[in-house]
Each structure stands twice: as C-alpha cells, then as structure tokens.
N, C-alpha and C positions, 0 to 999 in steps of 0.2 A: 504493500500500500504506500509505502514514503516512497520506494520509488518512484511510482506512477505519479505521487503528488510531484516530487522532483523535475523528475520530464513534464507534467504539466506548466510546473512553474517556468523553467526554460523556455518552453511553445511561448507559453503568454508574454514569456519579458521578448523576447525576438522579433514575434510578431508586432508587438505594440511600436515596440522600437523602428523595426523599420517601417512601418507606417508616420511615422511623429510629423511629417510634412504634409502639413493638412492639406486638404484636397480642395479643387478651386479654383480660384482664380488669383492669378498674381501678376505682379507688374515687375520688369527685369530691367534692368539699368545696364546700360556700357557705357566705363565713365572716358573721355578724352578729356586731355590735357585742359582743354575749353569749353565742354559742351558735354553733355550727356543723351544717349539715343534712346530712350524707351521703347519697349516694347512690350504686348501682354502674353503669356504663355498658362496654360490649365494644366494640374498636375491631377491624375488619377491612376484608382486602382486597378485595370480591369483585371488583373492575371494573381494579382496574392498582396505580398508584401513589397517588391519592387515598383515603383512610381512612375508612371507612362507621363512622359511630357509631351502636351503640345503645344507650340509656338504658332500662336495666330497672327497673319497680318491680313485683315479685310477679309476676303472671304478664301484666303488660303490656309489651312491645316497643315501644319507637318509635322506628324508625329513620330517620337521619339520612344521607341519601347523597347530599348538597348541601354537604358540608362542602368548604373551601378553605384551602390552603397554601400562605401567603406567606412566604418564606426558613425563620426558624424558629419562625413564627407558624401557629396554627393556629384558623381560623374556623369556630364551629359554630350554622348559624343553629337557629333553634327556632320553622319554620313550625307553623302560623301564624299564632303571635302576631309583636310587633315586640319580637324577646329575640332576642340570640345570647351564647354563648360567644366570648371572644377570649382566647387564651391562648400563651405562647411555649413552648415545649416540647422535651424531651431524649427520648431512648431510653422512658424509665422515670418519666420526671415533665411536670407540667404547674404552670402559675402565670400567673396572668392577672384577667381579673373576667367576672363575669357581668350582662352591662347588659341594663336594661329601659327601651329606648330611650321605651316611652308612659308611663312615668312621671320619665324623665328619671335617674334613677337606675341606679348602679352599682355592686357588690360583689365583694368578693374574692371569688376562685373558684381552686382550688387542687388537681393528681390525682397518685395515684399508682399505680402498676402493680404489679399480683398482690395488691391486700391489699384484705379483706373492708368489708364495708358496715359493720358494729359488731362489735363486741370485747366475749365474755364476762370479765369481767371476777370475778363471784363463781363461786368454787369449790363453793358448794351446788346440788344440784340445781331446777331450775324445774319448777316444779307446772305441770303443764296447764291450760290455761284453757277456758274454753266460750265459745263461740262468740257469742252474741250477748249486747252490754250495752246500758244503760238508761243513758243517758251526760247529765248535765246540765252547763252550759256554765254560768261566773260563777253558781253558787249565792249562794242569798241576797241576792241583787242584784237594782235594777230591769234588768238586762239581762242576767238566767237564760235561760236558752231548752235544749231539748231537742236529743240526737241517738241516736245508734243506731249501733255497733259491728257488723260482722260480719266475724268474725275465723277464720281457721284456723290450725292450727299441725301441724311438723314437725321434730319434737326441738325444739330452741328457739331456731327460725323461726316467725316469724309474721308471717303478710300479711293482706287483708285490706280492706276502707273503714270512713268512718264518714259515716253518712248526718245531713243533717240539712234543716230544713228553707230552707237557702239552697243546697239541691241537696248532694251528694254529696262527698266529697274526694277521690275520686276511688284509687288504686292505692297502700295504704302496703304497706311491706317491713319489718320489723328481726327484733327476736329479743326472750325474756325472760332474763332476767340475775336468776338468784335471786327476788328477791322484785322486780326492777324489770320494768318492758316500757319499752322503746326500737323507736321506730317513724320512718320518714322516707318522705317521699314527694316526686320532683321530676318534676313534668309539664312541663314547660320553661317556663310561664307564673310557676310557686310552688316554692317550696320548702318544704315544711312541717315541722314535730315533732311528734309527738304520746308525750310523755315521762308517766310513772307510775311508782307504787310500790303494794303491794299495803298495803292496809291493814286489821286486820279481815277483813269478808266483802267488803269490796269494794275501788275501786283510786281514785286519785287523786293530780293530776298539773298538767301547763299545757299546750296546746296551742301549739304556736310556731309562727307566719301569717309572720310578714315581721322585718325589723329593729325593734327595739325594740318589737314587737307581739305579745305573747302573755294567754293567757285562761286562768285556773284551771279544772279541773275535776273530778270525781267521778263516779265509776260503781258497779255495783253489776251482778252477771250478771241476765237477765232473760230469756226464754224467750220472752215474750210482749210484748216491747219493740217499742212501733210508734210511728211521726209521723204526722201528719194527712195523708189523704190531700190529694193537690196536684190533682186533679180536685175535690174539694171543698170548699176554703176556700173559695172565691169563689161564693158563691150567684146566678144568673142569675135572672131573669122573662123567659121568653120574646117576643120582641118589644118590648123596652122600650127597649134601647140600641143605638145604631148607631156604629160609630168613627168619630173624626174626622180622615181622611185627612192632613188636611192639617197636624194635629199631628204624624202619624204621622210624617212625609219633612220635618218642619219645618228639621233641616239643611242641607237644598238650597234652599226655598224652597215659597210655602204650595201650589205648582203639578207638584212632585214626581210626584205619583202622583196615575191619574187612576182615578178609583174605578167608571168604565163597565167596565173592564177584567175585574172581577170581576163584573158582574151574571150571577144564576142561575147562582151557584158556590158552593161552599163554599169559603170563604178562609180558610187556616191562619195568622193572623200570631204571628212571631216577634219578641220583643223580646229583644237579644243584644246582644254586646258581643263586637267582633275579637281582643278581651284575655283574653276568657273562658274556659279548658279545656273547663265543662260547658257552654259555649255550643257550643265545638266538637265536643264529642260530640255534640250536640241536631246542628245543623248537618248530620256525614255521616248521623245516621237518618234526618233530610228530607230530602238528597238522592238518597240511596238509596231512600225510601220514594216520591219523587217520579218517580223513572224508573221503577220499577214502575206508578207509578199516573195518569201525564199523561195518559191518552186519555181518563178520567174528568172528569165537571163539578168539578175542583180547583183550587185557586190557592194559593201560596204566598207569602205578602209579607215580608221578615223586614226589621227596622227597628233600626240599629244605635246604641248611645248609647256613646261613647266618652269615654278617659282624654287627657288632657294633650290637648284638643280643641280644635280651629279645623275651619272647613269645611274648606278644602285637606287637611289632613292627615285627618279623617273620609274624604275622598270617596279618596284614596291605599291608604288600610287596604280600603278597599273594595272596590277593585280589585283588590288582591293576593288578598283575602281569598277574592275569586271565582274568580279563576285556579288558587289554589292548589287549593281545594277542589273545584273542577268544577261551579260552583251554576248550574243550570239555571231557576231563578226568580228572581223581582224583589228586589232590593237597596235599599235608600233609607236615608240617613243621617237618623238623628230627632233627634239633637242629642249634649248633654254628657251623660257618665255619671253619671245621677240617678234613683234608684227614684221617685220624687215624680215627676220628669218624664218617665218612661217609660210614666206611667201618667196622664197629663193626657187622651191620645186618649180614657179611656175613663171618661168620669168618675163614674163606680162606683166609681171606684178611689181611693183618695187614694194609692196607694204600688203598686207590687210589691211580691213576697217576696223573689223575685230573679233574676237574671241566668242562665240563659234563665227566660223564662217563654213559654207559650202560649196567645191568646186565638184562639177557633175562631168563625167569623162563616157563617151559614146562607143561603140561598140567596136567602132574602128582603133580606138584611144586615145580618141582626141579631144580637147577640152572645150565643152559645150556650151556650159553656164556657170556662172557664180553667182553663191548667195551672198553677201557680202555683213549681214549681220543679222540677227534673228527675233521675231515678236513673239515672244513665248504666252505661255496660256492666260497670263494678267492681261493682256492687248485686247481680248475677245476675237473682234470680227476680225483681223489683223492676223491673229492666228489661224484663225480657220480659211481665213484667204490663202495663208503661205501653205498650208496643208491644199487646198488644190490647187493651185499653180503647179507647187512638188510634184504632185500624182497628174497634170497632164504634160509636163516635161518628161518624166520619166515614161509616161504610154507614148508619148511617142518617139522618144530616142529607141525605146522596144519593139514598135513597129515597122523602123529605118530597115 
C-alpha cells in the first residue's frame, strides 16, 4: 500500500509540474536594443503533460507540439528554421531569449499570461482604413523600392500582409490607436514592426526587420496598387540558356547533380534558403504540388544558399530540412547566402530579386521562365493567381 501511495504521489507531483504553464492565452515579447515586437501565442494540452504552442498572427496558426521541459525551463523549437525559444518559466510568466542559432545571434525574449498583443492607448476613436496601400520603402533615397498593403480591419484590429517585391511578409496582426497603426508579425524565423501615424491623406512610419534594422516609410491608400509581376521581370529567348548544374550543387562539389537525371523533363528549380519563411511556404506548395503531379514528365531541383555557412552545416540544414518537410525531390547545397551567387548558374542573371525565386527549364533544357519572388498564402488572391499561372506554364512546356 505505501508503495502504491509513493508512485501515486510521484504521478501527481510530475504531472502537476509539468502542467504549471497555465493554458491560454499569452503575449511574447522580442526585446531589441530599441523597440520591442509583440506577439500573441496559446499554450495547450492536447496530448498529456507536455505544452503544445501556438503562435498566432491574424488568421495564421503555427503550431508547435515538439516543445520540451527541462525542470523549469521550457524549449520551443521553430521548425524549420534553426530558431528556438528557451525560456524559464512560472505559472503566468516566461523570461528567456530567442536564439537564431544560423546567424549566431541571440535576444531577449520575455511572456506573459492573459494580456493582449497591443494596448489602445488613445481614447479617440480610429477611422477605418481601406484596404489596400501604395507603400514606398526609404523614399527619396537610392534605395526606394515599392510594396503593397492589404489590410483588413475589425473594430481596431487589423491584420493583414504587405507584399513587396522581395516576396511577401508574410501574416501581420495589431490594431489602430487613434491616428496611429501598430502592426507585428513573428513567423518564428523574424520578428517584425510595421509602426505608422496617419498623416494628411496618407500614413507614414518605419518598418522594424531585426535589431538595430529598421527603414522609413510612406503610404498613401490606393485601389489600384500593384508590383511587377514576378513571372515577368526576367525576360527569356527561348532556347538560349541552359543552367549550369554544377554551379547549381557547387556546395557539395562540381559532381553534385547529375543533369541526365532530368533529360525530357520539365525541371522546376528552386533557389531557397533553410532560413527562409517565404522559402518555406514556396517549399510545402512544391511538395504538395509535387505529389499531385510525379507521374508527369517533372522534376524538381531546389538549391539551397545558406546563412552562417560551411559545407557541414549546409548539408545538416538539409537534412533536417527534408525530414521535416517531407521533400520528395532532389536537394543540393549551392553555397553561401548570396543573391549574386545564387544566380551565377544562370548567367542572364547578375542577381536575384530574392529568396525563393523560380527558374523553370523545358524539356529541351532550356531556361523558360523565372519567378522572381513569391506571394505566399497571407496575399490571398495573389496566391492563388501564382498557383495557376505555375500549372499552365508547366501544361504547356508538357505539351511542347
């Protein structure tokens, strides 16, 4: 009988314990040097004693049910990139940092339980806004470039992306505050801001990327607010260019990839990066699009250039990165993260736009189309556009 009480009492102190992270809803902090990014995340139980995380931004979920609890330490990795949360933890709070192990770097990271993503703070009412802006990045500057807002709002919440042409940012959340807008976005690779004030007829603000890394900018509503399409920046001549394989898998060595593999196929290559978000969304719609479509004359190559980079650790990311994701096509390391060198294979190119990009190669193996940056699932219609275009470029280089 004492023993059975024994073992009872153990079960109970165990369970209790790792339960002690009350369930709910919580607010996460990544503190920089200047600024702090909130975001909200739900922690629950569904499987026992271990704590399922999920990280909400607007209407995207990503949950986390690989987290691990060490005494009173709790580990949240953020497959998969190479980021985890480590944090120590009470009932009702968290204090820890959030490390980005491929750039070596590490930041306060700080939570607490039951309390909101951002705090209205002005007592005036918030004007509705309209949905899509005309957004320009470092005005006046040689390093202006364009993006695109599309926004919703409910009371004053607003979620939302902002598209640009180095792909998308993927799922912001906050709210407007009088004459302000306060927006965050954490896909577990980034933490963003995207901070404003209403000016005039239009709004203007700084974009906040990373520690010590933010960009002024200006908007203005716009109805008719578009970027260059990314199927057509890059002009092809049919028949003129062929990649060169062996820059392509130059990581591994010039014998990587063997380019008989693909004759009388259409080859999809991917240039991505295991670091990427919008890599990773590009990523599950190839593999997803790929199981659908294997029995077809297709091929898939995707060529990784990576951060904080040695072979070893490229060919490591790359493994995870396959396992994690379920990649049923060819993998090959192409080297260091470098728009200039991601684009040496094809020398059309002096650069990419960005990380992902897609060059599509024809049956002959010649270089047909590029996609030059990508509107992942936060874009809405924008996605589901670049999903048919993909599917009638590919039926008909099939057809040729």
């Amino acid at each position: 009988m004492k023993q059975i009480v024994t073992v009872f009492l153990i079960f109970f102190s165990f369970h209790s314990f790792t339960q002690i992270i009350k369930p709910g809803q919580w607010r996460g902090v990544v503190k920089y040097d200047s600024r702090e990014i909130p975001f909200t995340f739900e922690i629950g139980y569904p499987n026992g004693e271990v704590p399922e995380v999920t990280i909400i931004n607007g209407q995207d979920r990503r949950v986390v049910s690989n987290t691990k609890v060490e005494g009173d330490s709790i580990i949240i990795p953020m497959d998969p990139f190479d980021v985890d949360i480590r944090a120590r933890f009470t009932a009702m709070s968290m204090s820890g940092n959030y490390n980005k192990y491929y750039r070596d770097l590490s930041l306060p990271f700080i939570a607490e339980y039951g309390k909101s993503r951002m705090k209205k703070n002005s007592i005036r009412l918030s004007a509705p806004i309209q949905k899509r802006w005309a957004i320009t990045f470092s005005p006046h500057t040689p390093g202006m470039s364009a993006g695109v807002g599309l926004f919703s709002q409910r009371g004053n919440i607003v979620s939302g992306t902002i598209m640009t042409q180095v792909s998308d940012y993927r799922f912001f959340e906050g709210i407007v505050d009088g004459d302000s807008i306060k927006m965050s976005c954490f896909d577990g690779a980034h933490a963003f801001a995207f901070l404003g004030k209403r000016s005039g007829d239009g709004w203007s603000g700084d974009m906040v990327y990373d520690n010590g890394y933010s960009e002024p900018w200006n908007a203005v509503y716009d109805a008719t607010a578009e970027l260059k399409n990314p199927f057509e920046m890059v002009e092809i001549e049919p028949g003129t260019h062929k990649p060169y394989y062996d820059l392509l898998g130059a990581g591994e060595g010039k014998d990587a990839i063997d380019p008989s593999r693909y004759e009388g196929k259409v080859l999809i290559i991917q240039l991505f990066g295991t670091w990427c978000p919008n890599s990773h969304d590009q990523t599950k719609y190839l593999v997803d699009w790929y199981k659908k479509n294997s029995n077809k004359e297709i091929a898939i190559l995707a060529s990784s250039f990576e951060a904080n980079y040695s072979k070893e650790y490229g060919l490591k990311r790359l493994e995870d990165y396959r396992e994690m994701n379920e990649i049923p096509y060819d993998l090959v390391l192409g080297g260091r993260l470098s728009k200039t060198g991601a684009a040496m294979p094809f020398p059309f190119m002096q650069r990419i736009e960005a990380f992902p990009s897609l060059v599509i190669i024809d049956k002959q193996g010649y270089v047909r189309h590029v996609h030059s940056y990508f509107n992942g699932p936060a874009t809405g219609e924008y996605y589901r556009s670049f999903d048919r275009r993909f599917n009638e470029i590919i039926d008909a280089l099939l057809a040729e």
